[in-house]
Structure formats: structure tokens, C-alpha cells
PDB file of N, CA, C and O in Angstrom:
ATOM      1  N   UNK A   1     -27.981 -15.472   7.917  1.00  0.00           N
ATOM      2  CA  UNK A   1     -27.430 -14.149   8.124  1.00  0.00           C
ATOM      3  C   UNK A   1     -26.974 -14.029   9.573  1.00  0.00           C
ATOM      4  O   UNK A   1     -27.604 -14.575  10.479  1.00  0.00           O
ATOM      5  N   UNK A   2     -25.641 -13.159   9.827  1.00  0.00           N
ATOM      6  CA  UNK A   2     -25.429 -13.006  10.758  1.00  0.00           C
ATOM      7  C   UNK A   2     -26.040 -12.009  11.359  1.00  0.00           C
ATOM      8  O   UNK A   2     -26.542 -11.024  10.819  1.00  0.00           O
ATOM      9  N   UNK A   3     -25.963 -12.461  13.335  1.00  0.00           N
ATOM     10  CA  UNK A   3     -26.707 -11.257  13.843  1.00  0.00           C
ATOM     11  C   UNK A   3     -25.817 -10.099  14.074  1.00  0.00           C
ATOM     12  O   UNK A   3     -24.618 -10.345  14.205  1.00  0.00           O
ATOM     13  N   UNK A   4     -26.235  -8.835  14.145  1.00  0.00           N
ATOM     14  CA  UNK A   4     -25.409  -7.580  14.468  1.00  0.00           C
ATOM     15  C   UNK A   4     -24.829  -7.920  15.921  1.00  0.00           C
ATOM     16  O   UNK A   4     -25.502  -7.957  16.951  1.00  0.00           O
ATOM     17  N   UNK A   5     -23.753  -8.110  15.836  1.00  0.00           N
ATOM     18  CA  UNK A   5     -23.071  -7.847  17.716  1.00  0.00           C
ATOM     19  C   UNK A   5     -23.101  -6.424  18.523  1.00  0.00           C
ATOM     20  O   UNK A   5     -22.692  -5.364  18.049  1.00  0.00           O
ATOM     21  N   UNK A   6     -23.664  -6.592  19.832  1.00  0.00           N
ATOM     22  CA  UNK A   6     -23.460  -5.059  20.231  1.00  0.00           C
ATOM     23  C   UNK A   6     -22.358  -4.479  20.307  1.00  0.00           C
ATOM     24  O   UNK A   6     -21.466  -5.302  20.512  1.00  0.00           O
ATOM     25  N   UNK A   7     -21.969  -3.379  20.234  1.00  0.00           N
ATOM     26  CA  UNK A   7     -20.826  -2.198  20.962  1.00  0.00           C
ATOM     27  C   UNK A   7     -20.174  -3.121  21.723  1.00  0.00           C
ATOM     28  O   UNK A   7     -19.092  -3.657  21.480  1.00  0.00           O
ATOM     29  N   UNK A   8     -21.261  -3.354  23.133  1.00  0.00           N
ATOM     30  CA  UNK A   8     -20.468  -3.616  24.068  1.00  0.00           C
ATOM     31  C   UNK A   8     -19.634  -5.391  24.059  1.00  0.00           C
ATOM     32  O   UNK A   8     -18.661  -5.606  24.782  1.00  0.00           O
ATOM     33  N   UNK A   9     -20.117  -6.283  23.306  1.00  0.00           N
ATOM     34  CA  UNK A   9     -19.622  -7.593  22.775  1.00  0.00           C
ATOM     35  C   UNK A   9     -18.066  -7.436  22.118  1.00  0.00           C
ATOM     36  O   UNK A   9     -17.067  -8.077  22.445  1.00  0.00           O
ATOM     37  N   UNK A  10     -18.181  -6.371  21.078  1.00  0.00           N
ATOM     38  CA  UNK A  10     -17.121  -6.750  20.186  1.00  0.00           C
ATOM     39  C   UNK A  10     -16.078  -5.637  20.799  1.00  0.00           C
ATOM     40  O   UNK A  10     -15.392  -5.068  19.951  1.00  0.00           O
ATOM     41  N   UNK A  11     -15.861  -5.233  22.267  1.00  0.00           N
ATOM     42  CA  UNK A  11     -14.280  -4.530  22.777  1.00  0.00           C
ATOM     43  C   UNK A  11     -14.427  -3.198  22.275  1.00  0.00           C
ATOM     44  O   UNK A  11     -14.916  -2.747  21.239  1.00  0.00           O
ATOM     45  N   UNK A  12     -13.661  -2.479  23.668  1.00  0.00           N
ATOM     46  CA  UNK A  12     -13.036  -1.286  22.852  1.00  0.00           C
ATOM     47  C   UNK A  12     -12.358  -1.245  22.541  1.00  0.00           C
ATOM     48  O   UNK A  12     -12.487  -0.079  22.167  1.00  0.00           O
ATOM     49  N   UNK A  13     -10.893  -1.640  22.049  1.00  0.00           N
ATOM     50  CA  UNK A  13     -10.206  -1.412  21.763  1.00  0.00           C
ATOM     51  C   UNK A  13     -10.132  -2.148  19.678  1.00  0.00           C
ATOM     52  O   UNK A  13     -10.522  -3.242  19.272  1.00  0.00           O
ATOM     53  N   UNK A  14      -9.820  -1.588  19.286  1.00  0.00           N
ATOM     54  CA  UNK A  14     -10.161  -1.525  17.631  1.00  0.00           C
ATOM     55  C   UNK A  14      -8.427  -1.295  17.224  1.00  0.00           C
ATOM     56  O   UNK A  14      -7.578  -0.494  17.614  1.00  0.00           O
ATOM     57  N   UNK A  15      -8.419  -2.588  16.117  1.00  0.00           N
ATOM     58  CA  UNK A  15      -6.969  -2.678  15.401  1.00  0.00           C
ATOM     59  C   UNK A  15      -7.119  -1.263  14.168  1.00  0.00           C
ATOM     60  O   UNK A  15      -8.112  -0.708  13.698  1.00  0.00           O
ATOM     61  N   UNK A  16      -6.068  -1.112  14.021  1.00  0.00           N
ATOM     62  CA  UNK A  16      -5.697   0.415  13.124  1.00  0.00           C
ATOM     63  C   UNK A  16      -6.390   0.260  11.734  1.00  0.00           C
ATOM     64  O   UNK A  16      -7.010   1.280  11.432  1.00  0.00           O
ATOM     65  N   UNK A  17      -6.448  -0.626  10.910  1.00  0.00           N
ATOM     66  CA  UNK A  17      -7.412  -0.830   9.910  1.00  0.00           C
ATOM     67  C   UNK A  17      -9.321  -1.243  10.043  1.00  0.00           C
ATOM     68  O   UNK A  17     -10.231  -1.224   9.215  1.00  0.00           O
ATOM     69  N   UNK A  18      -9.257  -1.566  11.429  1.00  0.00           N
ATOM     70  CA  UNK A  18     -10.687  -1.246  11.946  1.00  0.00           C
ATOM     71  C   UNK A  18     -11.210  -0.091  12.296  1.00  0.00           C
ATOM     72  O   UNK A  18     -12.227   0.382  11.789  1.00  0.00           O
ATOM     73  N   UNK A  19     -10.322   0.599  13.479  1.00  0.00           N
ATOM     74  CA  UNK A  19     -10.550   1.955  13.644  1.00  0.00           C
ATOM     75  C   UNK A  19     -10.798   3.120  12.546  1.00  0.00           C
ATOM     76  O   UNK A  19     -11.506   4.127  12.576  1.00  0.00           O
ATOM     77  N   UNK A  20      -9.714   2.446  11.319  1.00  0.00           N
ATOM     78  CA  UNK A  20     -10.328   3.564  10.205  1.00  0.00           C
ATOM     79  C   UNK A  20     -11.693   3.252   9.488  1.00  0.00           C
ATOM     80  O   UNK A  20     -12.606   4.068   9.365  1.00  0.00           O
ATOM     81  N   UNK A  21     -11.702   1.898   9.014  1.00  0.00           N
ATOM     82  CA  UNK A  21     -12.832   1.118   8.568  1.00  0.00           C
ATOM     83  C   UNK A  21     -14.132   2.066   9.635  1.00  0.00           C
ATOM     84  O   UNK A  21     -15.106   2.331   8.930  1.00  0.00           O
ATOM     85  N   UNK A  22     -14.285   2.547  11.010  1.00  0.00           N
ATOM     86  CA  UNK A  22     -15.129   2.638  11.652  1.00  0.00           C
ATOM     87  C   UNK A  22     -15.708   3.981  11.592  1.00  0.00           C
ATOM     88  O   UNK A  22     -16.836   4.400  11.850  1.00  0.00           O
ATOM     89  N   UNK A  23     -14.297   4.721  11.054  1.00  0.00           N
ATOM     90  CA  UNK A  23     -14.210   6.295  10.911  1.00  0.00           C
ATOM     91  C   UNK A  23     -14.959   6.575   9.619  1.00  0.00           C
ATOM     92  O   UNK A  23     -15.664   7.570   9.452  1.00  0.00           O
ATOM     93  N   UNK A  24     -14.745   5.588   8.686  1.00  0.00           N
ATOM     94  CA  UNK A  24     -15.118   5.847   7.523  1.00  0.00           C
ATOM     95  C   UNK A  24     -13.356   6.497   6.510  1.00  0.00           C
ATOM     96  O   UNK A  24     -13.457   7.078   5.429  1.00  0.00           O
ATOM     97  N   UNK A  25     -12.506   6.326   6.915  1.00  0.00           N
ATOM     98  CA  UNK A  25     -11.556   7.039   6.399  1.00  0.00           C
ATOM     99  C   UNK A  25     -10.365   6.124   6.468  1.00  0.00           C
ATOM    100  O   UNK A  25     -10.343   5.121   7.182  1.00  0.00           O
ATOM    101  N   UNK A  26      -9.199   6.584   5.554  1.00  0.00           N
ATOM    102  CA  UNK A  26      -8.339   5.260   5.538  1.00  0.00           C
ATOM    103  C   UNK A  26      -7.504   5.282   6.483  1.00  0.00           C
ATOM    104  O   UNK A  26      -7.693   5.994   7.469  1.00  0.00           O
ATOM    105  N   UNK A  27      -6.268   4.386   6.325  1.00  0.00           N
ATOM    106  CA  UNK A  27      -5.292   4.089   7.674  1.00  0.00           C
ATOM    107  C   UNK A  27      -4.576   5.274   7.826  1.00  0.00           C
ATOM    108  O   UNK A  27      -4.345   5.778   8.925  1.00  0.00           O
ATOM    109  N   UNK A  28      -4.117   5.863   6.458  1.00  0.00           N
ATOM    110  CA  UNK A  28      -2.959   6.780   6.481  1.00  0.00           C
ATOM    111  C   UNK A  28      -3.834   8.088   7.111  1.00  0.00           C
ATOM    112  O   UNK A  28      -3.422   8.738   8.072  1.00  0.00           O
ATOM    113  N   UNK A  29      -4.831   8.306   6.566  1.00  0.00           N
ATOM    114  CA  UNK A  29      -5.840   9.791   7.212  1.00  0.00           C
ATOM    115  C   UNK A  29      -5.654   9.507   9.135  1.00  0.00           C
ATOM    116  O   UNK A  29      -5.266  10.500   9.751  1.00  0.00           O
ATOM    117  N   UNK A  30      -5.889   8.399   9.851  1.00  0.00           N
ATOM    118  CA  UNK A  30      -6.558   7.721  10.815  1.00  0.00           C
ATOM    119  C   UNK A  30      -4.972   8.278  11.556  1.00  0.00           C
ATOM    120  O   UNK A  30      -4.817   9.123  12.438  1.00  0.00           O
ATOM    121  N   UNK A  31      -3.843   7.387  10.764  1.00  0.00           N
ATOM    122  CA  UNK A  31      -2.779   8.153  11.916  1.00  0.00           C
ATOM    123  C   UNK A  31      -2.117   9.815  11.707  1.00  0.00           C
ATOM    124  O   UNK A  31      -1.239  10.324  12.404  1.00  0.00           O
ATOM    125  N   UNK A  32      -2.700  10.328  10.756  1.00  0.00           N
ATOM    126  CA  UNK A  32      -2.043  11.710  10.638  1.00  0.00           C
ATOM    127  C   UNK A  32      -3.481  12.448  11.783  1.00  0.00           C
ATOM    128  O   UNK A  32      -3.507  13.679  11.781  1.00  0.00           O
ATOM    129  N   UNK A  33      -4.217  11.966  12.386  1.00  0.00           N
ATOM    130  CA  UNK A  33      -5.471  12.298  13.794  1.00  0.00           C
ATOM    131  C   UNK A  33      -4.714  12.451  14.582  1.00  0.00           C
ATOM    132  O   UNK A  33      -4.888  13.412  15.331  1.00  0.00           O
ATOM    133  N   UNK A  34      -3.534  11.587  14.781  1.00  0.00           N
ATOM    134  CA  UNK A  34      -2.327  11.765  16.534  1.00  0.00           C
ATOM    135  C   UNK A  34      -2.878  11.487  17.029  1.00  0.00           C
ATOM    136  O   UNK A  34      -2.918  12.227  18.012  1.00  0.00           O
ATOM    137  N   UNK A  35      -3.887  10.333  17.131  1.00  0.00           N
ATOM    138  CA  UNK A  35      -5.113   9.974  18.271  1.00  0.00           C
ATOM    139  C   UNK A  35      -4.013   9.101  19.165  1.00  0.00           C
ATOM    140  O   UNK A  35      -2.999   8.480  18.849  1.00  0.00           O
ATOM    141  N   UNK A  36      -4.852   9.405  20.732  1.00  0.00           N
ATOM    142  CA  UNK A  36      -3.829   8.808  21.352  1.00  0.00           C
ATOM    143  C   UNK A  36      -3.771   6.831  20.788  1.00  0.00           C
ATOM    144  O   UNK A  36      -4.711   6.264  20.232  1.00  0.00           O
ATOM    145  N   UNK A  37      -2.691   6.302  21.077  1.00  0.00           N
ATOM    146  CA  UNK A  37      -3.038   4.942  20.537  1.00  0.00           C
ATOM    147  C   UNK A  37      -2.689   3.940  21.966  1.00  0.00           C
ATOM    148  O   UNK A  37      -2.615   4.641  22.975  1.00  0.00           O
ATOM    149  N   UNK A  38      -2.500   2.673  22.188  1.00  0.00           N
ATOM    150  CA  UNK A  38      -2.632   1.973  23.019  1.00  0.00           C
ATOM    151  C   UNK A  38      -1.631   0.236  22.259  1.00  0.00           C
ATOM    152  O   UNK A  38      -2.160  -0.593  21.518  1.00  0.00           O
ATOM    153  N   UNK A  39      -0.499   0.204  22.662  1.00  0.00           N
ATOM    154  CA  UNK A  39       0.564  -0.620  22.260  1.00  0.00           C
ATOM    155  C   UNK A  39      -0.092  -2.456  22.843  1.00  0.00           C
ATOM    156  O   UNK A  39      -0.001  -2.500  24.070  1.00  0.00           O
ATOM    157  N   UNK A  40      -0.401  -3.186  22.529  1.00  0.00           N
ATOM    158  CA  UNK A  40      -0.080  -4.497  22.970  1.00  0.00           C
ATOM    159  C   UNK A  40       0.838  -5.698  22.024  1.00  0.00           C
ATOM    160  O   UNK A  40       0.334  -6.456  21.196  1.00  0.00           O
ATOM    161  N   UNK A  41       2.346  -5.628  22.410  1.00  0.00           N
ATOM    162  CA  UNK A  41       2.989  -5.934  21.803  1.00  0.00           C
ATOM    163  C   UNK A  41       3.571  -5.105  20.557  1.00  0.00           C
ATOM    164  O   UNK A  41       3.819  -3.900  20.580  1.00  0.00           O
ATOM    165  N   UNK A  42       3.734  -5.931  19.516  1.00  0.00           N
ATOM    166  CA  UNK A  42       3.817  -5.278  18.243  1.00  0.00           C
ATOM    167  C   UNK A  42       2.338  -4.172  17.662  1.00  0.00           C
ATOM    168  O   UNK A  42       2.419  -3.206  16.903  1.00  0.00           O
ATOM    169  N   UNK A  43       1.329  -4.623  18.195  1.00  0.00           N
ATOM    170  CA  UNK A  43      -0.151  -4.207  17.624  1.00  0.00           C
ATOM    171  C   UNK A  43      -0.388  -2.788  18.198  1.00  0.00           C
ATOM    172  O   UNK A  43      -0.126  -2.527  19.372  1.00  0.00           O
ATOM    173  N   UNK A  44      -0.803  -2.044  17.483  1.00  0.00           N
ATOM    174  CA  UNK A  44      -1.352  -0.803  17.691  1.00  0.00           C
ATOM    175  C   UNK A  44      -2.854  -1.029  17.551  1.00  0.00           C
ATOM    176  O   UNK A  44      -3.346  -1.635  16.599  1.00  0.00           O
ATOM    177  N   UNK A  45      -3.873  -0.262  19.025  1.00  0.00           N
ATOM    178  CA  UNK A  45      -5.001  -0.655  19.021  1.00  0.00           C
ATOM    179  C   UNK A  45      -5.177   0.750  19.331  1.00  0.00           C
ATOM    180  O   UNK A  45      -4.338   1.417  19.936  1.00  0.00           O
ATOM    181  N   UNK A  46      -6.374   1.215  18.869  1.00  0.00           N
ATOM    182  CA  UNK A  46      -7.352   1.933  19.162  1.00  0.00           C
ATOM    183  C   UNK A  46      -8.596   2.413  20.607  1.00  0.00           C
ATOM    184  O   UNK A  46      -9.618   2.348  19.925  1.00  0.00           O
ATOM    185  N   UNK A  47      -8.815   2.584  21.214  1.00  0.00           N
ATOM    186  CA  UNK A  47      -9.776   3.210  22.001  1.00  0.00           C
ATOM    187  C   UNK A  47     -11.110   3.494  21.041  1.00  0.00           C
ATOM    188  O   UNK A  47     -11.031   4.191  20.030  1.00  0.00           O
ATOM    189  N   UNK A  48     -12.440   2.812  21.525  1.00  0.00           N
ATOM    190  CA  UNK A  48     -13.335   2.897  20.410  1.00  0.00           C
ATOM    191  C   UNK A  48     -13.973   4.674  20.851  1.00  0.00           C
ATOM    192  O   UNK A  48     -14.499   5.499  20.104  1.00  0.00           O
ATOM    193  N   UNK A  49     -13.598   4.784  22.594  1.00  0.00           N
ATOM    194  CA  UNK A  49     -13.798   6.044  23.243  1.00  0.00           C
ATOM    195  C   UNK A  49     -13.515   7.275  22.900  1.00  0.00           C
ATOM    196  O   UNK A  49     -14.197   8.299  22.944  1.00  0.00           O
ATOM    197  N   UNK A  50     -12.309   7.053  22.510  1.00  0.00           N
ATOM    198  CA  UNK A  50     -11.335   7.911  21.652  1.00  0.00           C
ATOM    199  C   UNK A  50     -11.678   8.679  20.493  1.00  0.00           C
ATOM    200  O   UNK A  50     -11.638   9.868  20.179  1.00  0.00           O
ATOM    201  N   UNK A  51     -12.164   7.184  19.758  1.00  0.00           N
ATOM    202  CA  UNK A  51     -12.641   7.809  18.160  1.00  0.00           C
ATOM    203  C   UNK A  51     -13.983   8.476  18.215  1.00  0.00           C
ATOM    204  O   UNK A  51     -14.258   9.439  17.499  1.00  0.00           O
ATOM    205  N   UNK A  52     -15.169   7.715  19.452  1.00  0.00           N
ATOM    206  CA  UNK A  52     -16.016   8.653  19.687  1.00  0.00           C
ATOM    207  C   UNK A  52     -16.070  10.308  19.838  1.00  0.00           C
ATOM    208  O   UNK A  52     -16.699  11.217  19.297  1.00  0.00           O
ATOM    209  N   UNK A  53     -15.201  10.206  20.731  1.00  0.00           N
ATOM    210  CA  UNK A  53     -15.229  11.650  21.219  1.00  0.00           C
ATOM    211  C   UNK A  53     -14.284  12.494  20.060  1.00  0.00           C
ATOM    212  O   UNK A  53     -14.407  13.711  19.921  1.00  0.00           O
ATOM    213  N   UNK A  54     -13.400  11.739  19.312  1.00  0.00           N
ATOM    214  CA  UNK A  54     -13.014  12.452  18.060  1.00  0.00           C
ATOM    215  C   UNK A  54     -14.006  13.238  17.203  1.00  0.00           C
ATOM    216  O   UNK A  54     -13.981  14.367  16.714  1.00  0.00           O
ATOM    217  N   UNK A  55     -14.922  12.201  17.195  1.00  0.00           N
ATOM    218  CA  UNK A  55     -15.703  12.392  15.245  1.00  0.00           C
ATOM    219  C   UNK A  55     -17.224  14.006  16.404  1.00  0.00           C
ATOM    220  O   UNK A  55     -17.763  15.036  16.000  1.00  0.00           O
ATOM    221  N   UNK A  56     -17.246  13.356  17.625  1.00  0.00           N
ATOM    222  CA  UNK A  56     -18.235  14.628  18.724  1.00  0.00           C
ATOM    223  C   UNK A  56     -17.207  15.880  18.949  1.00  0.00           C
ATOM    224  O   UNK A  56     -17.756  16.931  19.282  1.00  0.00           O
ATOM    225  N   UNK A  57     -16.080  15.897  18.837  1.00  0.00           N
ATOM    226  CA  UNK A  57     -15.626  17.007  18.980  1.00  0.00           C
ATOM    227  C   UNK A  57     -15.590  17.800  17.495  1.00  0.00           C
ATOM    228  O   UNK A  57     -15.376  19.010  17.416  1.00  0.00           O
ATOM    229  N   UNK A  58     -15.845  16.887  16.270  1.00  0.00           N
ATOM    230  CA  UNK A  58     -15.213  17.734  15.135  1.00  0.00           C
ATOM    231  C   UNK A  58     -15.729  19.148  14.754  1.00  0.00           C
ATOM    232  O   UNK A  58     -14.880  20.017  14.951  1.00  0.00           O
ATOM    233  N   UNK A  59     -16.919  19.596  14.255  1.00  0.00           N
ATOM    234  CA  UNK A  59     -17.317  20.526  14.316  1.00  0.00           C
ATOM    235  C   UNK A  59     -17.472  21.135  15.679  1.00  0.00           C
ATOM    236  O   UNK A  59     -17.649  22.353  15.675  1.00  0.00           O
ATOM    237  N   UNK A  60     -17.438  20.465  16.980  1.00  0.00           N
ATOM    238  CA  UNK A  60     -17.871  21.631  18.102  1.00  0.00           C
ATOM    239  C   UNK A  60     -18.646  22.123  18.786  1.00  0.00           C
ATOM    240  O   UNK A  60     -18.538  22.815  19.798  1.00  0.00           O
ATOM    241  N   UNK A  61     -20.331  21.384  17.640  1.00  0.00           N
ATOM    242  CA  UNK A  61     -21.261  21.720  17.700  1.00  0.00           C
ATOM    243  C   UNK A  61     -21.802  20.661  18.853  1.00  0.00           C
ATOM    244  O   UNK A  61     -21.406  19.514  19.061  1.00  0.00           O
ATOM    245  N   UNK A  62     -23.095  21.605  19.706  1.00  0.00           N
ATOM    246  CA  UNK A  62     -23.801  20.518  20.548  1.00  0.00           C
ATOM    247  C   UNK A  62     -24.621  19.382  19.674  1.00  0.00           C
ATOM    248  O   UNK A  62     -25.056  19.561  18.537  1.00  0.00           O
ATOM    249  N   UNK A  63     -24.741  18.109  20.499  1.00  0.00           N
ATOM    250  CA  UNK A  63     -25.467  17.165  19.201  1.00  0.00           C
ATOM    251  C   UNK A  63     -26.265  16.463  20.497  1.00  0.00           C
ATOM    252  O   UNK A  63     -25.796  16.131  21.586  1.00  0.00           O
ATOM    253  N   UNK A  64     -27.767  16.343  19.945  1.00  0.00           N
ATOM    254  CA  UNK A  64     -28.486  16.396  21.148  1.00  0.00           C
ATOM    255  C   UNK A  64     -28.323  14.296  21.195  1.00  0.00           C
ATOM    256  O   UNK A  64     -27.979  13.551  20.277  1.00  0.00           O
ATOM    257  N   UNK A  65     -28.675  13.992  22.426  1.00  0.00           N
ATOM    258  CA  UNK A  65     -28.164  12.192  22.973  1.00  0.00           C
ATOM    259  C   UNK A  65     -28.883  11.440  21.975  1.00  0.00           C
ATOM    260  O   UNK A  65     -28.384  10.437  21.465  1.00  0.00           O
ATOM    261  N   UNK A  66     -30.308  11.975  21.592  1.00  0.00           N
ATOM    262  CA  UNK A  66     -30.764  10.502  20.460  1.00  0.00           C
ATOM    263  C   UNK A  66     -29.985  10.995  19.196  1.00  0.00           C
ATOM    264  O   UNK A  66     -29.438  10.052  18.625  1.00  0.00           O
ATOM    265  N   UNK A  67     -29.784  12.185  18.609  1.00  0.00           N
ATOM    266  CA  UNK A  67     -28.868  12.023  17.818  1.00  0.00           C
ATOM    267  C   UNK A  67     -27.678  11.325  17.748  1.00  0.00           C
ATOM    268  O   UNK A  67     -27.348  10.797  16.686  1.00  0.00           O
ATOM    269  N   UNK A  68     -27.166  11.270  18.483  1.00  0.00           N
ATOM    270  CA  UNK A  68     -25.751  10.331  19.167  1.00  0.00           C
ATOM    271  C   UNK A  68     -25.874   9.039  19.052  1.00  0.00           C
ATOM    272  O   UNK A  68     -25.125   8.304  18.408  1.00  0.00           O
ATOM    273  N   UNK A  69     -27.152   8.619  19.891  1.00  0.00           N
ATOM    274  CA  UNK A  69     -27.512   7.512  19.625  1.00  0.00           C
ATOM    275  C   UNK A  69     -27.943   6.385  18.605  1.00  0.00           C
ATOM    276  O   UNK A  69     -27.647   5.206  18.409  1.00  0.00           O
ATOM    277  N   UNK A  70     -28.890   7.440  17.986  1.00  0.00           N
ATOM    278  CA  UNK A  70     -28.985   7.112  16.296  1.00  0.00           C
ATOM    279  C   UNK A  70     -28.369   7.027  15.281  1.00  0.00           C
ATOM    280  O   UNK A  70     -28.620   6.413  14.244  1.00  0.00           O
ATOM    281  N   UNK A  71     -27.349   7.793  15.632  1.00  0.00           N
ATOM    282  CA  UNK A  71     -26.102   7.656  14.039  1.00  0.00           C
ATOM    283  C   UNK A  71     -25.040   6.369  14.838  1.00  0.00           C
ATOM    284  O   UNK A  71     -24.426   5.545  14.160  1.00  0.00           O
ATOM    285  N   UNK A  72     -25.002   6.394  15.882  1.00  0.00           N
ATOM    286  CA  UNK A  72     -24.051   5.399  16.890  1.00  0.00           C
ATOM    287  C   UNK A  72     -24.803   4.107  16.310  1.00  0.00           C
ATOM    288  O   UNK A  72     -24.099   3.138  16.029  1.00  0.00           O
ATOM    289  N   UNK A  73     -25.608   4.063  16.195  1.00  0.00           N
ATOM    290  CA  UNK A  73     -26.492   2.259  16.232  1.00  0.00           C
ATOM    291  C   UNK A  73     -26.395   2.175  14.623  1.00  0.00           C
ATOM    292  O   UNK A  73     -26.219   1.033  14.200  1.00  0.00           O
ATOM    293  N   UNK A  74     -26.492   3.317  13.548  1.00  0.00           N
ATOM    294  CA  UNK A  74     -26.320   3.192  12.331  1.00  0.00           C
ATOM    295  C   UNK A  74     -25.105   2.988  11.680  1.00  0.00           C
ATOM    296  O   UNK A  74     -24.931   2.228  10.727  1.00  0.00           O
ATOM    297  N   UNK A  75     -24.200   3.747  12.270  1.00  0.00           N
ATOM    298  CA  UNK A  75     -22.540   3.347  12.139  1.00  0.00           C
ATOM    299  C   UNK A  75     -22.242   2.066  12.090  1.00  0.00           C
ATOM    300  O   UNK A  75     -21.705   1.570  11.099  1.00  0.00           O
ATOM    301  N   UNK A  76     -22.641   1.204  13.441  1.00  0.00           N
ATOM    302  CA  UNK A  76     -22.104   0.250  13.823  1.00  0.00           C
ATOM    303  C   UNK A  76     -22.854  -0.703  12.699  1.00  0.00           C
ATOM    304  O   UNK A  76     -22.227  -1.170  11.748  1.00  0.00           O
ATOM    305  N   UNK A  77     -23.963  -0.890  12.865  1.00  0.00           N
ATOM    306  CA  UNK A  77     -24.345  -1.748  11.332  1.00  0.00           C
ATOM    307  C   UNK A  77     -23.849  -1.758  10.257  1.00  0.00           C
ATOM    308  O   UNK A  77     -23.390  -2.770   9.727  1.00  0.00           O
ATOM    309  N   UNK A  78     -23.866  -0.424   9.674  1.00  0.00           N
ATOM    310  CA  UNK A  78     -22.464  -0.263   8.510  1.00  0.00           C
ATOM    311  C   UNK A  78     -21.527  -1.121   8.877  1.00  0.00           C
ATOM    312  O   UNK A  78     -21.390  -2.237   8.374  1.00  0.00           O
ATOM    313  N   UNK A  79     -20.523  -0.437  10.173  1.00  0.00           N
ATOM    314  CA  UNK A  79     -19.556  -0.861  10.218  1.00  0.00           C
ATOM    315  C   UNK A  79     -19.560  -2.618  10.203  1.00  0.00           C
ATOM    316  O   UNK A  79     -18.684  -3.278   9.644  1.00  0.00           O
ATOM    317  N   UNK A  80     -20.477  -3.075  10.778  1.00  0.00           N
ATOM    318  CA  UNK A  80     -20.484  -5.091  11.112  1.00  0.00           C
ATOM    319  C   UNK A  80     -20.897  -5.324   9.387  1.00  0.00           C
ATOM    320  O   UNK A  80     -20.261  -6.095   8.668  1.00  0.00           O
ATOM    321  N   UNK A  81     -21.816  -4.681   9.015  1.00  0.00           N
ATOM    322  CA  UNK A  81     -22.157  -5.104   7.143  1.00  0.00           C
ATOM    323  C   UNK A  81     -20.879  -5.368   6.507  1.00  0.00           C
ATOM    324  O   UNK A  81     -20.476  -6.518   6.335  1.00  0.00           O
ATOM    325  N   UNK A  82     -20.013  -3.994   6.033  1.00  0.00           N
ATOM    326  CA  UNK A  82     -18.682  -4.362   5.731  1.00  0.00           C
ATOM    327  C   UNK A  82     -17.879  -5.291   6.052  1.00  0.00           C
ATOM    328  O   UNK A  82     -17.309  -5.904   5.149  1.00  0.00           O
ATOM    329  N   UNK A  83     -17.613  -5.656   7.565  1.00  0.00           N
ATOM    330  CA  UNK A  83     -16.661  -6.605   8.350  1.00  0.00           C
ATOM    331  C   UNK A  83     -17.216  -7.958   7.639  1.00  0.00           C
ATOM    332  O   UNK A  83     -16.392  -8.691   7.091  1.00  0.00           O
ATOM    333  N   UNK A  84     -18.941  -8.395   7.637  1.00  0.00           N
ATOM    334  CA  UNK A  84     -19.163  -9.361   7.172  1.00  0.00           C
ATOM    335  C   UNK A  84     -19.250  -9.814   5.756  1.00  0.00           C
ATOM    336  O   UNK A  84     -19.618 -10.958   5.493  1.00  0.00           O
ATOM    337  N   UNK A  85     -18.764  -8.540   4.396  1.00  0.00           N
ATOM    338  CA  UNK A  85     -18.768  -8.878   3.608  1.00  0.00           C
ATOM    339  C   UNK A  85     -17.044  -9.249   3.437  1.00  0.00           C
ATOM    340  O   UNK A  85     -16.653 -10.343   3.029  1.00  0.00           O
ATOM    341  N   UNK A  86     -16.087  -8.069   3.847  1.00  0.00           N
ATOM    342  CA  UNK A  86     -15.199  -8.722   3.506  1.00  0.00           C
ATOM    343  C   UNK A  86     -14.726  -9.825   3.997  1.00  0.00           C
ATOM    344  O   UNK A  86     -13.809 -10.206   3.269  1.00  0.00           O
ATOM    345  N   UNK A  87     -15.007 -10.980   5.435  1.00  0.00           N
ATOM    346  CA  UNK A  87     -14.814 -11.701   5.903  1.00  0.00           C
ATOM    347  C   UNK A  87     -15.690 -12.803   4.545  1.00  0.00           C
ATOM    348  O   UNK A  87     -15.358 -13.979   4.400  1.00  0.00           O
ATOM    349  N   UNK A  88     -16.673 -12.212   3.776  1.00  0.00           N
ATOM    350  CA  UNK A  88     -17.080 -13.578   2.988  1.00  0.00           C
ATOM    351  C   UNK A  88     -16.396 -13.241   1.766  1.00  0.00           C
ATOM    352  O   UNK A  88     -17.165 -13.339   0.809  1.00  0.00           O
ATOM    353  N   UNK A  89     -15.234 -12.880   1.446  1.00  0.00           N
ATOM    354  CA  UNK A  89     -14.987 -12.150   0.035  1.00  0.00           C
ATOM    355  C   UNK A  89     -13.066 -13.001   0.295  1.00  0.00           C
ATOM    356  O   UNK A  89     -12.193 -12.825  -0.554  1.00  0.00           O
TER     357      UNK A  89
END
């Protein structure tokens, strides 16, 4: 089994079918956000900063730091679980 990579290992910057993959939501939802985006070359990349402070601004509401922290460390497992199934599929 693979090990979980941290946050800080795998970049901020996230390709447009990752960034949604991360959101939980698809590509087409991900660019109707107008999130700012970040060009290298042909590739449209993501800000992982960006989408943070997206999904913390949505409701508005204060969300206290281990909450943050805790759904942040649970996300990202999700998110590497998926990456490693469809990479074996």
C-alpha cells in the first residue's frame, strides 16, 4: 500500500480535473466558480490556496482551526484514496 503524501509534497498548484476531484465536484461546476486560475502553457492549474479559502468562505460561517484541520487531513486522504484507485484501474 501506498503511503499518504503530505499537502506540502504533492504542490499547490492542482490540474483542473484534480482541483475538482479535490472539491468533490465536477470540471464543468469547478469552472462556472471563476476561481482565479494560473496558465502554464496550454495547462490550466489551480491554486490549492484558492480552493481552500473557496470551500472557508462558502457559508461565511467562523470554523474553529482543528476543525479546519481535521476535515483538511480527511479530504486529502479521500482525495490520495481516489487518485490511487484510479491510477490502478
Amino acid at each position: 500500500m501506498t503511503a499518504i503524501v503530505p499537502r506540502t509534497r504533492w504542490g499547490r498548484l492542482l490540474s483542473e480535473e484534480d482541483a475538482a476531484e479535490y472539491l468533490g465536484i465536477g470540471t464543468t461546476m469547478l469552472r462556472g466558480l471563476n476561481l482565479k486560475v494560473r496558465r502554464l502553457g496550454r495547462r490550466i492549474l489551480y491554486d490549492i490556496r484558492d480552493l481552500d479559502l473557496w470551500v472557508d468562505r462558502m457559508d461565511e460561517q467562523p470554523v474553529a482551526d482543528a476543525d479546519l484541520a481535521r476535515a483538511a487531513a480527511d479530504e486529502e486522504a479521500r482525495f490520495f484514496e481516489r487518485r490511487r484507485a484510479r491510477a490502478r484501474a
